[in-house]
N, C-alpha and C positions, 0 to 999 in steps of 0.2 A: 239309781239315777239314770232318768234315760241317755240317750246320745243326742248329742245334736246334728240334724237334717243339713244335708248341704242343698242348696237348692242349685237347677240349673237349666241353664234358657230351656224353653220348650223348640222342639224339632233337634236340638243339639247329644248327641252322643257320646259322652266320654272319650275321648283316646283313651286306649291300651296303655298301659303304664308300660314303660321302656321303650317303645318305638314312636317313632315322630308323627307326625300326620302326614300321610302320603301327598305328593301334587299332584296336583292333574296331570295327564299323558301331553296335555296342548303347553302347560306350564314347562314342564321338563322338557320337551321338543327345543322350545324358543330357549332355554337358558342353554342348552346342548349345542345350538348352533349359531348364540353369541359370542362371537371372536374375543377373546383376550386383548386389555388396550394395549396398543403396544407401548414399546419405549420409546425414547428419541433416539437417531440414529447414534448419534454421538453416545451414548450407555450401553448401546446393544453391542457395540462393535467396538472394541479399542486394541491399543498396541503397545502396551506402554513403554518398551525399548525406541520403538519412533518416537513416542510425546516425547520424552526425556532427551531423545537429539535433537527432535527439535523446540525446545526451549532451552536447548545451550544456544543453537544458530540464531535462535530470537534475541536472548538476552546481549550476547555479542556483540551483532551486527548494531543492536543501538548502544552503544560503550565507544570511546572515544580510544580507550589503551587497551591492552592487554591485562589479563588476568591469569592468577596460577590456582593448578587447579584446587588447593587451598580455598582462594577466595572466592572461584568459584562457586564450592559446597556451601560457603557462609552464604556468599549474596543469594543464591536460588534454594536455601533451605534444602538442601539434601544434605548426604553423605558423599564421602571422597568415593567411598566404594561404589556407590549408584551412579557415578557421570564417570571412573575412570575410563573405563571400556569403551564408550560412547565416544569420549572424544578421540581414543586411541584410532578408531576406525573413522571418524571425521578428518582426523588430520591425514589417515592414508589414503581416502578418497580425496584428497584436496580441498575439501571444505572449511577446515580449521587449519592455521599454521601458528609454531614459535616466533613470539617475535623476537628481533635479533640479539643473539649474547643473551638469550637468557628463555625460562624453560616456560614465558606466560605467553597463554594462548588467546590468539586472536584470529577473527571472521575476514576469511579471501574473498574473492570477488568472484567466486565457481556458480555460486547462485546465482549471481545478476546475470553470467554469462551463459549461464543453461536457461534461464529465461527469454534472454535477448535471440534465443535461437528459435523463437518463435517467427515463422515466418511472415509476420505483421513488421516488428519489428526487425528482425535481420534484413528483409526489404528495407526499412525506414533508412534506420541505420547505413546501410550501402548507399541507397540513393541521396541522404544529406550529404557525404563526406564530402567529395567533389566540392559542392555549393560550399559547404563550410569553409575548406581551405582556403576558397576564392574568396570567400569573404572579409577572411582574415589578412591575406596576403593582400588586396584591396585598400584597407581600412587601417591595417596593422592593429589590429585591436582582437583578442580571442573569442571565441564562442561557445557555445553549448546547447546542447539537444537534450529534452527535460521529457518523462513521462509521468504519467501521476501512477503512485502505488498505496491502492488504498485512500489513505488521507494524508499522503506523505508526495513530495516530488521524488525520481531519481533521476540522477545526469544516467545517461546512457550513450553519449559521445560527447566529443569536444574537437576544436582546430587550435590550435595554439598561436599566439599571433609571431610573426616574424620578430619584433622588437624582443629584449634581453627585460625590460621592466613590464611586470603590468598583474594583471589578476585571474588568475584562472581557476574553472573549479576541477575537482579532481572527477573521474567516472565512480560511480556510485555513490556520488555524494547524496544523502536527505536531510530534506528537511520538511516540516509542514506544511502543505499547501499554500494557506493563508500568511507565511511568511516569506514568501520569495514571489517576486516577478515573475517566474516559471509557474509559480502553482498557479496563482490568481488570475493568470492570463490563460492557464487550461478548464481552471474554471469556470471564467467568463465563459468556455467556446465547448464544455460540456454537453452532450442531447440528454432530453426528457430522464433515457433508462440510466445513462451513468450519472446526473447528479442524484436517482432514485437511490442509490447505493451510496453514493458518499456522504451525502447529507446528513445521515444517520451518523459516521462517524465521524465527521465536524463538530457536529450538537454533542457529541461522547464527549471531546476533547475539548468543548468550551460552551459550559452549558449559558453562556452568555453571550451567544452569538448572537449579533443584530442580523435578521435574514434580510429584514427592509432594505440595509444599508449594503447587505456584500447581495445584492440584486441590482441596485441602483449605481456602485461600482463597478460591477459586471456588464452593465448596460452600456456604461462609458467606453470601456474597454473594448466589447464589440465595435460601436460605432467609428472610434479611433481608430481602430485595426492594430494599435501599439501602443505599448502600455509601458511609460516613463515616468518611471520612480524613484526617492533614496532609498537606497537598501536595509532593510531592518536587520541586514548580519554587519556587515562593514560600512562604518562609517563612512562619509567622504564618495563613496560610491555609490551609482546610480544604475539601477537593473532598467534593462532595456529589453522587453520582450516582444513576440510576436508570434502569433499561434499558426500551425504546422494540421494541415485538417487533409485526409486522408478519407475521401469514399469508392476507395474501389470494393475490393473480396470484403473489407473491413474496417467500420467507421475507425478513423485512428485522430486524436487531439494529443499532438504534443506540443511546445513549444521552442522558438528559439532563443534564445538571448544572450546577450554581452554584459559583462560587467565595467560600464562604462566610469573611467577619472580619467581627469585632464590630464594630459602630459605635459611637458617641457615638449619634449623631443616628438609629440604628436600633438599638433592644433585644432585636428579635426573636431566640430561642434556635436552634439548631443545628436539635436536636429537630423544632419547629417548623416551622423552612425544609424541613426534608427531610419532612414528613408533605404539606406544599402539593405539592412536587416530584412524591413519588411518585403523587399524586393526578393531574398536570399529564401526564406519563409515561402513564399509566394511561389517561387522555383520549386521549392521542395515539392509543395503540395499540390503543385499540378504533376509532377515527376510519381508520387506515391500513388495517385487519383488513378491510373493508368495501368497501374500492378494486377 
């Protein structure tokens, strides 16, 4: 019986059994001197004793108490063994402390203050105080100086008012933008490239954001120059803000405001407190303008 014929294109050659088919010299050049894709930076490069510091300083700073470091391993899914160290060396740098009588640890304020030494701020900062206290001792009523971080406010100063009753926030206090009179009036008073950057993390945290509507808010607020509201944390009280705008070395939008209620022992009206404010605001930022 014969064999059967393999047939095969005309002009075509067989390869050599065992070796490939060679590429052209032009083919091999061009794959030779195609780069590798790279990575993201973030894969190429890590640290992982920093990440793990810092998502204790992360997890912390948003916690209301303290925790031991027990429930720290539960809440952040590690081990005691993988964050003891970590915090051991947070709490000698001063970043982490016990809180009192007892061995659970809680986030200081070392961070907001190695930030605030940014000489944007440590300007700001110096140049309100003054105005603040005069405001407060004026008014009897306290105040605060608010920066946006992120999608979050933080206090970064305050004046206290003379009176024994009243409402103060503490420095480093946060909270959401769109829930205080500090954020929403720094909002308002945002340029083009910083609401470029938050807006993104607004829509993260509430994918049902009316943009129409916190535009058309925002518009008011400009126009007004002061922005009087009840407050979405304490009842009974009314945020009284007014934005803090800064063009000298560096655009700067912070805000001012009081936590204004009626007193017994102070009559002063709403009206009022906010026409001192925006006056006080208005000092600032021709003071910062000049830096």
């Amino acid at each position: 019986m014969s064999k059967p014929v393999t047939k095969r294109p005309l002009g075509k050659k067989p390869a050599k059994p065992g070796k490939p088919a060679a590429k052209s010299a032009r083919t091999a050049k061009a794959v030779a001197k195609t780069p590798a894709k790279s990575a993201p930076e973030a894969l190429r490069y890590s640290a992982p004793a920093l990440e793990k510091g810092l998502d204790i300083m992360e997890f912390l700073s948003g916690r209301a108490r303290a925790y031991s470091l027990a429930q720290l391993a539960e809440e952040m899914g590690r081990t005691k063994g993988e964050i003891f160290r970590m915090l051991v060396v947070l709490e000698s740098r001063g970043y982490v402390e016990r809180a009192r009588d007892t061995d659970d640890f809680q986030v200081t304020d070392k961070l907001l203050r190695v930030g605030l030494r940014r000489p944007q701020y440590r300007a700001l900062t110096e140049v309100a105080r003054s105005v603040m206290e005069k405001f407060a001792a004026t008014t009897r009523y306290p105040c605060h100086l608010a920066i946006a971080s992120d999608e979050q406010i933080v206090v970064i100063s305050r004046a206290e008012s003379p009176d024994l009753v009243g409402v103060t926030v503490r420095v480093g206090y946060r909270q959401p933008l769109l829930e205080t009179g500090s954020g929403r009036c720094i909002l308002a008073h945002m340029n083009p490239d910083q609401l470029q950057y938050v807006m993104p993390l607004l829509r993260r945290a509430n994918a049902k954001l009316d943009l129409k509507k916190l535009e058309s808010d925002s518009a008011e607020i400009r126009a007004r120059g002061v922005m009087i509201e009840p407050s979405r944390v304490m009842e009974g009280v009314f945020d009284i803000s007014c934005p803090v705008l800064g063009d000298g070395n560096e655009a700067i939008v912070a805000a001012l405001t009081t936590p204004y209620v009626r007193l017994v022992t102070n009559q002063i009206s709403k009206d009022h407190v906010a026409e001192k404010l925006m006056a006080a605001a208005a000092e600032i930022s021709r003071k910062i303008s000049t830096i």
